[in-house]
PDB file of the backbone (N, CA, C, O) and the ligand in Angstrom, with CONECT records:
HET     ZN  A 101       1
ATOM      1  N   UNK A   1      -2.281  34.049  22.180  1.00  0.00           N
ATOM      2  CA  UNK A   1      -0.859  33.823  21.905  1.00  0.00           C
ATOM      3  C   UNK A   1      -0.325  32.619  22.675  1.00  0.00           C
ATOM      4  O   UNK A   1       0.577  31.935  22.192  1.00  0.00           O
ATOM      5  N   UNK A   2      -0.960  32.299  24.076  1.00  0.00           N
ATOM      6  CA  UNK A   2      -0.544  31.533  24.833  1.00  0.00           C
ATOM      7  C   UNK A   2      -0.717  29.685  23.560  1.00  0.00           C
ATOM      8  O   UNK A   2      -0.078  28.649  23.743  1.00  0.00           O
ATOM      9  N   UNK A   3      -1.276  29.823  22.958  1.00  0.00           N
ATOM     10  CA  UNK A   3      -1.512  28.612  22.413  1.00  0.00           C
ATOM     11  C   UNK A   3      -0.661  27.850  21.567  1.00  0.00           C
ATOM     12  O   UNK A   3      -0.567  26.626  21.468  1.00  0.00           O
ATOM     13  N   UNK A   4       0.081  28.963  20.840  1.00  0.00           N
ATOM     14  CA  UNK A   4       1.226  29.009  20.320  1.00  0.00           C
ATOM     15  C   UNK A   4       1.880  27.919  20.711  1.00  0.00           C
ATOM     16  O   UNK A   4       1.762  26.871  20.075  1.00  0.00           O
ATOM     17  N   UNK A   5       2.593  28.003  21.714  1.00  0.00           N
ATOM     18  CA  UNK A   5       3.795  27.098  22.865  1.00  0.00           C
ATOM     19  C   UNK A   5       3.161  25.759  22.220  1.00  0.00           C
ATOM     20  O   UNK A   5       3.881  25.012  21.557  1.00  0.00           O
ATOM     21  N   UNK A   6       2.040  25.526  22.394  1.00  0.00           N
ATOM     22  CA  UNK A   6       1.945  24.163  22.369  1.00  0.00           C
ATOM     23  C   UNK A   6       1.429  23.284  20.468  1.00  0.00           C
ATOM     24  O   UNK A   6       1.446  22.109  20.104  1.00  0.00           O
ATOM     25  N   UNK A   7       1.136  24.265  19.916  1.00  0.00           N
ATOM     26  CA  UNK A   7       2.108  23.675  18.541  1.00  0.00           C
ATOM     27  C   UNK A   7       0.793  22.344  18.298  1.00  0.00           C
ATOM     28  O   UNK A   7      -0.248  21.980  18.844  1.00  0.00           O
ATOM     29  N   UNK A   8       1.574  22.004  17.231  1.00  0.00           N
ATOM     30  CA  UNK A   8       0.813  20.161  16.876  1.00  0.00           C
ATOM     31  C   UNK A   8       2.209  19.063  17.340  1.00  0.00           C
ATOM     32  O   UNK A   8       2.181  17.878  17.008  1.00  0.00           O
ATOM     33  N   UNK A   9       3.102  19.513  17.943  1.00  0.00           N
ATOM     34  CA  UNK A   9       4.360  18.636  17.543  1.00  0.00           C
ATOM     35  C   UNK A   9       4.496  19.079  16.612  1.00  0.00           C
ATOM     36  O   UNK A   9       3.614  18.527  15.955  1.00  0.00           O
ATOM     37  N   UNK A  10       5.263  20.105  15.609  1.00  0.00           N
ATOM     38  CA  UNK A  10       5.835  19.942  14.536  1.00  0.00           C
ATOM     39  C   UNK A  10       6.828  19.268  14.164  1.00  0.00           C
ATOM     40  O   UNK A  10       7.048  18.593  13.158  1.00  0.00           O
ATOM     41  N   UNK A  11       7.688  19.629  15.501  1.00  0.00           N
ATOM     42  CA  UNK A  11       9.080  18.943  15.680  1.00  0.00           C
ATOM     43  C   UNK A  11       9.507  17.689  15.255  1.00  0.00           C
ATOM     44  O   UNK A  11      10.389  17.344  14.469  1.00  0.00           O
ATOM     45  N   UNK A  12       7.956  16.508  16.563  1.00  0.00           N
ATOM     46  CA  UNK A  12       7.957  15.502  16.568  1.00  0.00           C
ATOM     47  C   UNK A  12       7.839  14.877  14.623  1.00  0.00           C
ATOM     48  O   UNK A  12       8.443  13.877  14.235  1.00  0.00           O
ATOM     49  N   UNK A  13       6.980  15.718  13.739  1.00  0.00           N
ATOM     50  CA  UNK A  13       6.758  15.621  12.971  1.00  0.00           C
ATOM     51  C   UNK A  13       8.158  15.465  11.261  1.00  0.00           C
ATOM     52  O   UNK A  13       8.004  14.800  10.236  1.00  0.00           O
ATOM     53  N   UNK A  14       9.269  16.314  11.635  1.00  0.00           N
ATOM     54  CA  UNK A  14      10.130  16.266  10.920  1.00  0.00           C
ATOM     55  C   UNK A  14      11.092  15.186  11.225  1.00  0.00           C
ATOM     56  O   UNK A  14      11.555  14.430  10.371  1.00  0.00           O
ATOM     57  N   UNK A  15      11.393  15.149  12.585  1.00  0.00           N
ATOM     58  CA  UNK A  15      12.181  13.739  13.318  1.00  0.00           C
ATOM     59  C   UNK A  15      11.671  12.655  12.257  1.00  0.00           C
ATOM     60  O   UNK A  15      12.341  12.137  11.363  1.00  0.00           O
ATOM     61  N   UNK A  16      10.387  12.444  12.555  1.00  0.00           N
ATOM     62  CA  UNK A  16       9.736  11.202  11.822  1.00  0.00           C
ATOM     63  C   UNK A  16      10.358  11.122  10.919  1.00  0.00           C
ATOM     64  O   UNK A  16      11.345  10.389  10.859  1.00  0.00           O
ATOM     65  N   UNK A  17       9.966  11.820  10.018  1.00  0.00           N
ATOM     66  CA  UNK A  17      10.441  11.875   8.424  1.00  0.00           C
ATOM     67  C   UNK A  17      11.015  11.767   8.242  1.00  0.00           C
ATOM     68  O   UNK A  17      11.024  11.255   7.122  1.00  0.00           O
ATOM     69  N   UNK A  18      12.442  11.987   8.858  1.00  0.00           N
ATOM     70  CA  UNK A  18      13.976  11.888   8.462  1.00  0.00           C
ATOM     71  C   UNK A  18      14.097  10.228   9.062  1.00  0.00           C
ATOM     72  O   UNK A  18      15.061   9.486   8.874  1.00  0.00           O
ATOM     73  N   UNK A  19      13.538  10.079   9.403  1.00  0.00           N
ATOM     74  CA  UNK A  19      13.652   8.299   9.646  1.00  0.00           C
ATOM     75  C   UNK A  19      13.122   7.403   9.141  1.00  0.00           C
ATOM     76  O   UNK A  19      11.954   7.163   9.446  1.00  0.00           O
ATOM     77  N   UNK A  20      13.724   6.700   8.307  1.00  0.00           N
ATOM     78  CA  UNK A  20      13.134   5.275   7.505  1.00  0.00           C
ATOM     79  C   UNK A  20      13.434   3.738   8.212  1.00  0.00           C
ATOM     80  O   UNK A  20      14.401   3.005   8.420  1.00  0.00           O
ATOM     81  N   UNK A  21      11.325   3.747   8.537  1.00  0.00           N
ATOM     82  CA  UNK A  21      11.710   2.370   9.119  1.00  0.00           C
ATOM     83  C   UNK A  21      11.737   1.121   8.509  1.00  0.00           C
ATOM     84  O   UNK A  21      11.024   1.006   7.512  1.00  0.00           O
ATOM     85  N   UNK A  22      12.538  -0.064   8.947  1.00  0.00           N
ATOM     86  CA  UNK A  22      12.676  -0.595   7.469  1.00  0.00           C
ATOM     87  C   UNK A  22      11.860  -2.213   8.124  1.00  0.00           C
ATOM     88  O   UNK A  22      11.700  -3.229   7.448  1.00  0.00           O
ATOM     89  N   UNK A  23      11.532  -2.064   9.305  1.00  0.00           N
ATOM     90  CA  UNK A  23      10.949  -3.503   9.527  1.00  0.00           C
ATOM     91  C   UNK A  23       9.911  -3.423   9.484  1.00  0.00           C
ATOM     92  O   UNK A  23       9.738  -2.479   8.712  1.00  0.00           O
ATOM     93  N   UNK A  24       8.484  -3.951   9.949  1.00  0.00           N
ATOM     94  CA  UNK A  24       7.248  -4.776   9.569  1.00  0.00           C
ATOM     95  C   UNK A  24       6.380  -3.560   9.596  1.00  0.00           C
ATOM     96  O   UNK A  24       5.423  -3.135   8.949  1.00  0.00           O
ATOM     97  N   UNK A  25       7.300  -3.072  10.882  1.00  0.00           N
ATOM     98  CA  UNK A  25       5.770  -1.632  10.994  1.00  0.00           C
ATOM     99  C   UNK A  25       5.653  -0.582   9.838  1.00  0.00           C
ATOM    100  O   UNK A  25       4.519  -0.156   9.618  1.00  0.00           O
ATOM    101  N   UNK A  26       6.671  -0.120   9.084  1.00  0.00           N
ATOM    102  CA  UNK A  26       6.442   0.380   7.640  1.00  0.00           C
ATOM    103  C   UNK A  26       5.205  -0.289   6.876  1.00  0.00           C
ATOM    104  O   UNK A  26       4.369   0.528   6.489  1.00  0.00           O
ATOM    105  N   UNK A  27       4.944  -1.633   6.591  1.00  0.00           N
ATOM    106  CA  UNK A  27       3.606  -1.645   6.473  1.00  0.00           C
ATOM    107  C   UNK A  27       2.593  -1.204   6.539  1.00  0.00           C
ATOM    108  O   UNK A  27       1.841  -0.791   5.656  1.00  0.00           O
ATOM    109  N   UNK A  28       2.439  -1.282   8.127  1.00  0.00           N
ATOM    110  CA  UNK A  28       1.319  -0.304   8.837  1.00  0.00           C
ATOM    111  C   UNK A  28       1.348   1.153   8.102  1.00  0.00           C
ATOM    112  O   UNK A  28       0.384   1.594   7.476  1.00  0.00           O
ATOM    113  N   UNK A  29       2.351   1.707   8.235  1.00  0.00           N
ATOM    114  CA  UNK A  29       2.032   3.280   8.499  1.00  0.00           C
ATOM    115  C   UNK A  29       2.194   3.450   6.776  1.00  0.00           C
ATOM    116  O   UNK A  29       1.279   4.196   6.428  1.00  0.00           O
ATOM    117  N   UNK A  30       3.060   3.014   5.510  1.00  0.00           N
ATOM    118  CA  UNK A  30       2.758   3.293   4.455  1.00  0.00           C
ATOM    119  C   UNK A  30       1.755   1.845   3.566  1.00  0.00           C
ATOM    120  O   UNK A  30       1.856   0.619   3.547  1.00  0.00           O
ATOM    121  N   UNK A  31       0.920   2.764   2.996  1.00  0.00           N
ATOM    122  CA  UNK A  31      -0.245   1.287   2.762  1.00  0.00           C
ATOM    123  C   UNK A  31       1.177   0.735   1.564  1.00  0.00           C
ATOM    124  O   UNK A  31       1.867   1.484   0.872  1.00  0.00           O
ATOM    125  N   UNK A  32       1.239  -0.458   1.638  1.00  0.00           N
ATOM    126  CA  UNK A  32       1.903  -0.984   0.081  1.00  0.00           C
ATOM    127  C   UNK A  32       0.982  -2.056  -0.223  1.00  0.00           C
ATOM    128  O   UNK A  32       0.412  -2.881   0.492  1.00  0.00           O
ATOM    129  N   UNK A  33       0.982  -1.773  -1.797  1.00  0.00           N
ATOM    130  CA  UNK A  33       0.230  -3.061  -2.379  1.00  0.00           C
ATOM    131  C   UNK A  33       0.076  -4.512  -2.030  1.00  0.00           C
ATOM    132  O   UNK A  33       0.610  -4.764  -0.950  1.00  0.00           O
ATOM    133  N   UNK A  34      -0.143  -4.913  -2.255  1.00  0.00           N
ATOM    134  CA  UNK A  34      -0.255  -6.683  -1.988  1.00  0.00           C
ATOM    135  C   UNK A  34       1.019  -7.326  -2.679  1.00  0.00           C
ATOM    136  O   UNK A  34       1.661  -8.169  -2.053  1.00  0.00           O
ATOM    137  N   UNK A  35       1.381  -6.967  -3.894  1.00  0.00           N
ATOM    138  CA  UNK A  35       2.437  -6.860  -4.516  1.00  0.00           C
ATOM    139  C   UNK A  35       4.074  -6.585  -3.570  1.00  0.00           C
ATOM    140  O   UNK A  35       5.138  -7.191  -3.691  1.00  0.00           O
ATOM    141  N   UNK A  36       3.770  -5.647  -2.819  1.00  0.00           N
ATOM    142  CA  UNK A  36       5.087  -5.302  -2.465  1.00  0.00           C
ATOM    143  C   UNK A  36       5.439  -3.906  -2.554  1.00  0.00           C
ATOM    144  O   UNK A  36       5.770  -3.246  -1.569  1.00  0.00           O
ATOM    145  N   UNK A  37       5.364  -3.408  -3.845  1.00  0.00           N
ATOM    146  CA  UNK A  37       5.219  -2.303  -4.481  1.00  0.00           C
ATOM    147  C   UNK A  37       4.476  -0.744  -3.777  1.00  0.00           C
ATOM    148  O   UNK A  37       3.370  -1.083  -3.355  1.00  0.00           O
ATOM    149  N   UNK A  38       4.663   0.584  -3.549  1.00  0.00           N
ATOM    150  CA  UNK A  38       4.145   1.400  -3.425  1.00  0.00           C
ATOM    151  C   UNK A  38       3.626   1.973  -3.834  1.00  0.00           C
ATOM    152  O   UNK A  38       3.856   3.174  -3.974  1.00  0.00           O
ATOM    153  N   UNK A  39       2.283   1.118  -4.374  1.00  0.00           N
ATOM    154  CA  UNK A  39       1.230   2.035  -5.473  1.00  0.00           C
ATOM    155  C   UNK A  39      -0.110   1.316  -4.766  1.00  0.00           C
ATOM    156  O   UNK A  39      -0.322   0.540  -3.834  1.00  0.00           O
ATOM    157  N   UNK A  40      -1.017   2.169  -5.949  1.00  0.00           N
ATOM    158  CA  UNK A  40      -2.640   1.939  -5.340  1.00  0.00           C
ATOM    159  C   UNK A  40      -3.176   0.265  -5.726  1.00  0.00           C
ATOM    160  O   UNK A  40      -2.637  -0.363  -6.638  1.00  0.00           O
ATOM    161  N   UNK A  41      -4.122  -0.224  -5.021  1.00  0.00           N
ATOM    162  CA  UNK A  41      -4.460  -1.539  -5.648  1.00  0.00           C
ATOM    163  C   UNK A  41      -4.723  -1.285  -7.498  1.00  0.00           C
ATOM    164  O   UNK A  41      -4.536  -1.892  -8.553  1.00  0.00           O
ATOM    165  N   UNK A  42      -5.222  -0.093  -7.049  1.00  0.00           N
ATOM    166  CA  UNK A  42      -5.951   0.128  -9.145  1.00  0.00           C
ATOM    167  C   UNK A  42      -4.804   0.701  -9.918  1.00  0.00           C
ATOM    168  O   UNK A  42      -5.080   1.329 -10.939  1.00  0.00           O
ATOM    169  N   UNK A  43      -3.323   0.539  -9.495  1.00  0.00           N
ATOM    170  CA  UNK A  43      -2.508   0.883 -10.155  1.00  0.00           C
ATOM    171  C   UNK A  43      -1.557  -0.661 -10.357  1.00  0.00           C
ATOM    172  O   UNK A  43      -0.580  -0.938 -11.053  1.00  0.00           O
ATOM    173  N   UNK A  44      -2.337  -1.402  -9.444  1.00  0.00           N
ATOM    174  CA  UNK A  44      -1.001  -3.031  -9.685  1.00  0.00           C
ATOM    175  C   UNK A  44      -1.362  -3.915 -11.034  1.00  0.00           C
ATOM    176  O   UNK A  44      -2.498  -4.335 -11.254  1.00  0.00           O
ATOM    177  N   UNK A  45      -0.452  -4.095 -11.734  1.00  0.00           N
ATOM    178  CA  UNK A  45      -0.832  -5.394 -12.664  1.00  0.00           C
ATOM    179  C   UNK A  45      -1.097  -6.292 -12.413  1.00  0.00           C
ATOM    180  O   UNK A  45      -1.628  -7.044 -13.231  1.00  0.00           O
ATOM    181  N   UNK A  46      -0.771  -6.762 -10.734  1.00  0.00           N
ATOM    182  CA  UNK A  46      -0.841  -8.204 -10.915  1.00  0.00           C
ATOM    183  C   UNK A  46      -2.448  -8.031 -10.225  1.00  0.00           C
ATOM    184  O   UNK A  46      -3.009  -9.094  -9.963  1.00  0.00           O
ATOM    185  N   UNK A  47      -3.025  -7.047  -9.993  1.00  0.00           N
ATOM    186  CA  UNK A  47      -4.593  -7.061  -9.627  1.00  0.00           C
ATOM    187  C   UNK A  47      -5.589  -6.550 -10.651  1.00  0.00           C
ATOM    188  O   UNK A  47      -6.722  -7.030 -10.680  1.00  0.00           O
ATOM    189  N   UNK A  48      -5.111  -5.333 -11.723  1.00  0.00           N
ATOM    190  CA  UNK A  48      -5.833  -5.075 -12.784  1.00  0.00           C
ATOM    191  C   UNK A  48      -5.246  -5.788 -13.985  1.00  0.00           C
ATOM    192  O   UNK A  48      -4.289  -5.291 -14.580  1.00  0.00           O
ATOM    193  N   UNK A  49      -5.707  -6.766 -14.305  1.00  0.00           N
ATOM    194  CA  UNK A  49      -4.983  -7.446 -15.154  1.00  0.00           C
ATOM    195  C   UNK A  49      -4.942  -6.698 -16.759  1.00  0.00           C
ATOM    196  O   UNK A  49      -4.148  -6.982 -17.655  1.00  0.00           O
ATOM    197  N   UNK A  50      -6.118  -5.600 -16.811  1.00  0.00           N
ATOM    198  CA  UNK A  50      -6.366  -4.840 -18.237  1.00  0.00           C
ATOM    199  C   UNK A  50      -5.341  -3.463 -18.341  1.00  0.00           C
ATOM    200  O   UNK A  50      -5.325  -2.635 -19.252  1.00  0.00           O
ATOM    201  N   UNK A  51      -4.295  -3.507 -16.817  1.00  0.00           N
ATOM    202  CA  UNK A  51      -3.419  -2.365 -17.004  1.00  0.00           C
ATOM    203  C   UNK A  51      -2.025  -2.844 -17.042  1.00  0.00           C
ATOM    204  O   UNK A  51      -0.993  -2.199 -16.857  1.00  0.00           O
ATOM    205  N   UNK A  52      -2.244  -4.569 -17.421  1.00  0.00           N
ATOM    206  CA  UNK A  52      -1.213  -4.706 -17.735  1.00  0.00           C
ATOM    207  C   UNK A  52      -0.238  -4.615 -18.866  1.00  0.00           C
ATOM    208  O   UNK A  52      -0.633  -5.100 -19.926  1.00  0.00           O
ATOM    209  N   UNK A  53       1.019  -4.062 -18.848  1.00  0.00           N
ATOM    210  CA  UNK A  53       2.094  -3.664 -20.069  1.00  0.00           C
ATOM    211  C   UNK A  53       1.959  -4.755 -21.029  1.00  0.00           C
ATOM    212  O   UNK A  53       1.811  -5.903 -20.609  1.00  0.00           O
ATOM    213  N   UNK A  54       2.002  -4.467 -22.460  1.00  0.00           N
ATOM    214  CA  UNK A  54       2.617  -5.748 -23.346  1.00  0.00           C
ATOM    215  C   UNK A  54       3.522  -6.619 -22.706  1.00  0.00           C
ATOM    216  O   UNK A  54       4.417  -6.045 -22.084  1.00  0.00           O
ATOM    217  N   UNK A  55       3.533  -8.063 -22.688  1.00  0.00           N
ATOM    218  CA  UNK A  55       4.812  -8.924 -21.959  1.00  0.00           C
ATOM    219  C   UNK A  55       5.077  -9.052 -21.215  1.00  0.00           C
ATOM    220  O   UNK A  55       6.108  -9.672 -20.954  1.00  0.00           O
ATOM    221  N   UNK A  56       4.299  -8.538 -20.381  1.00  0.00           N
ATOM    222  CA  UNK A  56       4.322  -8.321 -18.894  1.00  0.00           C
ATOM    223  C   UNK A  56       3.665  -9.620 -18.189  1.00  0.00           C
ATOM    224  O   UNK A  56       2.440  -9.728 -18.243  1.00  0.00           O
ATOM    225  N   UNK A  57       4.441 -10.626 -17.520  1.00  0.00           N
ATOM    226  CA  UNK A  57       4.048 -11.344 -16.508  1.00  0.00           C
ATOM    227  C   UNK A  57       4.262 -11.448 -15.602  1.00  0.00           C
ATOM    228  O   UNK A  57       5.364 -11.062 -15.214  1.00  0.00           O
ATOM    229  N   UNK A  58       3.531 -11.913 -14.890  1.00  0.00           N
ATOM    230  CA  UNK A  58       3.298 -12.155 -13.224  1.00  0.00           C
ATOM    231  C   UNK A  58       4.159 -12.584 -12.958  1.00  0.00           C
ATOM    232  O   UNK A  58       4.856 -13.220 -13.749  1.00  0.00           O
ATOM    233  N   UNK A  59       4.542 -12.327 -11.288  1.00  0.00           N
ATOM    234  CA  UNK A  59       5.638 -12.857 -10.846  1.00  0.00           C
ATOM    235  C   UNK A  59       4.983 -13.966 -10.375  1.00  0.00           C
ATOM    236  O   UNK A  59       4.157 -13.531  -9.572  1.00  0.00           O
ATOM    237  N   UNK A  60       4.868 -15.609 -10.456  1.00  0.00           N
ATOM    238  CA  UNK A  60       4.253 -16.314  -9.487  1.00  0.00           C
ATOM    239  C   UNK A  60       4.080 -16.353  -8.024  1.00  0.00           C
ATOM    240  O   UNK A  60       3.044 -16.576  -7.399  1.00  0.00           O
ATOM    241  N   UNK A  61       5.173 -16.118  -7.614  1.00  0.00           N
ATOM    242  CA  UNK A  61       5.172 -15.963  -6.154  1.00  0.00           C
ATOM    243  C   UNK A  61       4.549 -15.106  -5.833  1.00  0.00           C
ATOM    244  O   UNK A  61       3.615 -15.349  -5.069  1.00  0.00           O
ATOM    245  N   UNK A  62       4.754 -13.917  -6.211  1.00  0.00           N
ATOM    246  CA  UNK A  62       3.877 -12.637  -5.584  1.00  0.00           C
ATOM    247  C   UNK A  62       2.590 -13.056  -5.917  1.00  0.00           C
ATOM    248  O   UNK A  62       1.782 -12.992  -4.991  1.00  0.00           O
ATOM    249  N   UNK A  63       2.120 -13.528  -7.148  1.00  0.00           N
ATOM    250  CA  UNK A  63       0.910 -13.919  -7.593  1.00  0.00           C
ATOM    251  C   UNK A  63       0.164 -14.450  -6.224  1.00  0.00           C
ATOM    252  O   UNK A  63      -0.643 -13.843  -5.520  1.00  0.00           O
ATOM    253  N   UNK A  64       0.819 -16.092  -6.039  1.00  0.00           N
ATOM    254  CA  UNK A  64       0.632 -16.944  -5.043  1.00  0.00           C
ATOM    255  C   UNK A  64       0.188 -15.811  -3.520  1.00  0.00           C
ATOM    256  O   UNK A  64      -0.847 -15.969  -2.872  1.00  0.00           O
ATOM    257  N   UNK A  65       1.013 -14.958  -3.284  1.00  0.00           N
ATOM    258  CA  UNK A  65       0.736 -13.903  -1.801  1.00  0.00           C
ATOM    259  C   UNK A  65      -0.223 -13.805  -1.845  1.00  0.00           C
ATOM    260  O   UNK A  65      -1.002 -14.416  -1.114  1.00  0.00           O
ATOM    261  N   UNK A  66      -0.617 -12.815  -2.919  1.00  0.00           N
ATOM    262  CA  UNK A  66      -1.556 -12.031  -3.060  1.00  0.00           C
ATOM    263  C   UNK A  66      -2.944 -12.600  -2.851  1.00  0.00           C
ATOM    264  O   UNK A  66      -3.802 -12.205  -2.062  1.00  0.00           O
ATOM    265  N   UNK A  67      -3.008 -13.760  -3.843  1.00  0.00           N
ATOM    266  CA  UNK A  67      -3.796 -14.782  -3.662  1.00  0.00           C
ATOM    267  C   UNK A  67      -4.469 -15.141  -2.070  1.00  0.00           C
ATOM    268  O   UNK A  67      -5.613 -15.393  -1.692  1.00  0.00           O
ATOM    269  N   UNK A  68      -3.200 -15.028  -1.403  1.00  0.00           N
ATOM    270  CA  UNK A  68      -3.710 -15.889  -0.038  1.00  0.00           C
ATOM    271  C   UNK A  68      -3.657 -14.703   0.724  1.00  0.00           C
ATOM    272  O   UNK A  68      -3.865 -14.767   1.935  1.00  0.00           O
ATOM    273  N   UNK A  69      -3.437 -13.761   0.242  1.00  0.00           N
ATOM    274  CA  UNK A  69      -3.703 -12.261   1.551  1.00  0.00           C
ATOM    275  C   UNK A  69      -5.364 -12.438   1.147  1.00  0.00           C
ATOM    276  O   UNK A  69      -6.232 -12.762   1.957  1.00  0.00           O
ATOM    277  N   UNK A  70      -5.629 -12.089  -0.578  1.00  0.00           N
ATOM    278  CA  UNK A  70      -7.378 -12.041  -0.714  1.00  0.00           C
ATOM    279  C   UNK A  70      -8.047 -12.889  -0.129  1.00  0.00           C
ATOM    280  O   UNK A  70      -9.148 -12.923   0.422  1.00  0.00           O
ATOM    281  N   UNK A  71      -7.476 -13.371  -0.264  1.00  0.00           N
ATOM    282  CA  UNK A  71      -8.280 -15.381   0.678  1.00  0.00           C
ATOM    283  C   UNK A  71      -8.598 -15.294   2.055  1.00  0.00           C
ATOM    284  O   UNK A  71      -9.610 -15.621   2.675  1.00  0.00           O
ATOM    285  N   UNK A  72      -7.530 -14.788   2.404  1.00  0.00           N
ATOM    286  CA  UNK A  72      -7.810 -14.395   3.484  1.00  0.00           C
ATOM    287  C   UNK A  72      -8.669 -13.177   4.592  1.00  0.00           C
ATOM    288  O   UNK A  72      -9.431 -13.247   5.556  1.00  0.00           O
ATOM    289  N   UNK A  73      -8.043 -12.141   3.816  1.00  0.00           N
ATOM    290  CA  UNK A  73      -8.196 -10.417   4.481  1.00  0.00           C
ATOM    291  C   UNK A  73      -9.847 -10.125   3.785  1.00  0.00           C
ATOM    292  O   UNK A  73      -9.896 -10.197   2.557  1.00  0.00           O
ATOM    293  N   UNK A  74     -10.786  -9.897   4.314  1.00  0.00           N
ATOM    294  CA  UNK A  74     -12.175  -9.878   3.548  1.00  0.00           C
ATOM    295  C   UNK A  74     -11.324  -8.258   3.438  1.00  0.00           C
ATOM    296  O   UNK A  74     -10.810  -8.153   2.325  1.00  0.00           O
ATOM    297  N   UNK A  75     -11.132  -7.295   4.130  1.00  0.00           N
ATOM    298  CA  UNK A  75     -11.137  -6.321   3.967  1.00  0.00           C
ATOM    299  C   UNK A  75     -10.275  -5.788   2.526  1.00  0.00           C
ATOM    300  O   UNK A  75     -10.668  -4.873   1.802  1.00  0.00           O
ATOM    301  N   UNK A  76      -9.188  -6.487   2.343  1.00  0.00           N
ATOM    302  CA  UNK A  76      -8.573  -6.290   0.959  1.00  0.00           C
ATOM    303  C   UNK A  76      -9.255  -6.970  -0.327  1.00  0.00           C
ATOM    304  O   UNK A  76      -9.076  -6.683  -1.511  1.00  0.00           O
ATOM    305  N   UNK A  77     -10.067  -7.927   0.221  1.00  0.00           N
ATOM    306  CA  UNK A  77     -10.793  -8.250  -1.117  1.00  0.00           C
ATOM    307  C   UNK A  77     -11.796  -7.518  -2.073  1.00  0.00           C
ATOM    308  O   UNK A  77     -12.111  -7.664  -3.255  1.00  0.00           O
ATOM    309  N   UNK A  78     -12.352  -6.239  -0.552  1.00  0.00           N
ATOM    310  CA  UNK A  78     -13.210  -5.224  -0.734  1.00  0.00           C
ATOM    311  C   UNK A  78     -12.559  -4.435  -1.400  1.00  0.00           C
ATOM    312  O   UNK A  78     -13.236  -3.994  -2.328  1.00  0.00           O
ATOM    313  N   UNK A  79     -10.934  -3.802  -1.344  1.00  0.00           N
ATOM    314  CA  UNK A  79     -10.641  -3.117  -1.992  1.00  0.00           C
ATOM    315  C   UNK A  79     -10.354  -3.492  -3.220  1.00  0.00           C
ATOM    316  O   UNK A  79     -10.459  -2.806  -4.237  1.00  0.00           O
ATOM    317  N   UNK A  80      -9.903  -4.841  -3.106  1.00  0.00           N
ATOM    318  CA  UNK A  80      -9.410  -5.200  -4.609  1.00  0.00           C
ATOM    319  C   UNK A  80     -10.617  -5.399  -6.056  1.00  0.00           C
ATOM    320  O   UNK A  80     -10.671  -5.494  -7.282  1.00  0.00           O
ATOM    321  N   UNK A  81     -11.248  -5.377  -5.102  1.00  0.00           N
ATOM    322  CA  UNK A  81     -13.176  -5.105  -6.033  1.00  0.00           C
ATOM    323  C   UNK A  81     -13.300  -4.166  -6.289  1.00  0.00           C
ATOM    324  O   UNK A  81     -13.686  -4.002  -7.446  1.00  0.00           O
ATOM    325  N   UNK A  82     -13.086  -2.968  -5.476  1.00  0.00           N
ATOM    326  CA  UNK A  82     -13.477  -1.751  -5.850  1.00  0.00           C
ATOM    327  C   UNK A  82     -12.176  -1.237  -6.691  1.00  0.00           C
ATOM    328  O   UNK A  82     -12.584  -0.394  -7.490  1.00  0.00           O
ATOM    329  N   UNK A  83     -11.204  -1.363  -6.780  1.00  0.00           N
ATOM    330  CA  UNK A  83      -9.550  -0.796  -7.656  1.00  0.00           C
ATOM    331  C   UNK A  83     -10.423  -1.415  -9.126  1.00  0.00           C
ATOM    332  O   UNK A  83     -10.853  -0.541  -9.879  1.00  0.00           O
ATOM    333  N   UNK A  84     -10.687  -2.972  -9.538  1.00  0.00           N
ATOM    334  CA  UNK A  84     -11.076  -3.655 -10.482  1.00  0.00           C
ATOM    335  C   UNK A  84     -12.376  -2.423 -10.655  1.00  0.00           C
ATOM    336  O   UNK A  84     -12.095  -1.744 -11.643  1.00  0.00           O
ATOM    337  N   UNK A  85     -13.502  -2.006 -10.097  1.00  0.00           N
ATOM    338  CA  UNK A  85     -14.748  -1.743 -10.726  1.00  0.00           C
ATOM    339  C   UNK A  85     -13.971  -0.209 -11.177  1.00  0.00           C
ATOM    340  O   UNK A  85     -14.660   0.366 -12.020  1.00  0.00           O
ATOM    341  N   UNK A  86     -13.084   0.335 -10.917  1.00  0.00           N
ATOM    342  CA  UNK A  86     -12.820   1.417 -11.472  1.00  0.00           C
ATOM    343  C   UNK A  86     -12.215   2.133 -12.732  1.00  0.00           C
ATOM    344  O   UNK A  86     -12.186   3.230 -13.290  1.00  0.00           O
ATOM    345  N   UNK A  87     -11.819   1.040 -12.823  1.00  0.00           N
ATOM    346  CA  UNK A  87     -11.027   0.854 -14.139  1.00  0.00           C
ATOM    347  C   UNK A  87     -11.874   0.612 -15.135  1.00  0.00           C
ATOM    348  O   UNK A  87     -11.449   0.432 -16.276  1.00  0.00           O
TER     349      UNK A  87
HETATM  350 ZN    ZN A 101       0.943  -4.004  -6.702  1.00  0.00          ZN2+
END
């Protein structure tokens, strides 16, 4: 019973939640696309280009990001290979 007392933090756990952070570190802690957007790489148009809507074009700019995050980040390029081989 004694173990009880000490919990996981639940507490600490609801605090969180009720707080939306709105500067850089939200990044970190929710993954967002390369896009901007809060979806999976294998859910973005501007990375699966075969899930894209009728009429649907790219935003250039975001295009351009994205571009230079892959260029850059080997590690997102890995994912953005694997979102593409799944589809
Ligand atoms: Zn996206």
């Amino acid at each position: 019973m004694r173990s009880q007392r000490q919990g996981r933090g639940g507490i600490f756990d609801t605090t969180l939640q009720g707080q939306k952070p709105e500067d850089s570190a939200e990044d970190l802690r929710q993954k967002k696309c390369l896009c901007g957007d809060p979806h999976r790489f294998s859910q973005c148009p501007h990375i699966i280009p075969s899930i894209r809507p009728d009429g649907w074009k790219p935003n250039p700019e975001v295009e351009k990001r994205i571009q230079r995050i892959i260029a850059k980040n080997a590690n997102v390029r890995c994912g953005v290979k694997a979102a593409r081989k799944h589809i």
